[in-house]
N, C-alpha and C positions, 0 to 999 in steps of 0.2 A: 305959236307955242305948242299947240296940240299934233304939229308933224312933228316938232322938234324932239317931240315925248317922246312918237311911234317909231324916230330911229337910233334910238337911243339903245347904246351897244348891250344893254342889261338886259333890256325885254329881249334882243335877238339871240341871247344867249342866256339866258334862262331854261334849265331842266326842268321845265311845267310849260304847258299852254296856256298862250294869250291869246284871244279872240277880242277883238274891239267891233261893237257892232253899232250903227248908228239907234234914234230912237224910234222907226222904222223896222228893227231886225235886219240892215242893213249889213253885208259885212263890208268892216272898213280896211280891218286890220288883224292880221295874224302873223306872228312872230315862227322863227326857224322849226321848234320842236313841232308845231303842227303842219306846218310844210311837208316836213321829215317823219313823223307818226301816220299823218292823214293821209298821206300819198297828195295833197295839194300842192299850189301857187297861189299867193297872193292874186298874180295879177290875170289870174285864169278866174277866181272867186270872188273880187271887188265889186262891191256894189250889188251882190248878188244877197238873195234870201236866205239868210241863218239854216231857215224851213227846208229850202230848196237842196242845198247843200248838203245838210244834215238830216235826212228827211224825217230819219228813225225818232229826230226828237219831236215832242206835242206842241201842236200851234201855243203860240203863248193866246195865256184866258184859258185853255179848254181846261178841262177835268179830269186829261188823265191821268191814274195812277201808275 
């Protein structure tokens, strides 16, 4: 049921970003507009650290502001 959600024509065509990250920081999943914004691929970024990817954002826990 949960791929059925991820190909689901609304998220890929949604004017917003969707990220689906596992509970890991995982990424699982990302729709057109961040493909198309980010300069990514999906299948270049699967599985790969939220952190990693995104570096500019703060480990999840830490404190910064």
């Amino acid at each position: 049921m949960f791929q059925e959600m991820l190909c689901n024509p609304v998220l890929a065509a949604l004017n917003s970003g969707v990220i689906v990250i596992d509970d890991e920081y995982n990424i699982r999943y990302l729709n057109a507009f961040i493909e198309r914004h980010g300069n990514l691929q999906l299948s270049e970024v699967a599985g790969k650290s939220l952190f990693s990817v995104f570096a500019d954002l703060p480990e999840a826990g830490s404190n910064a502001s």
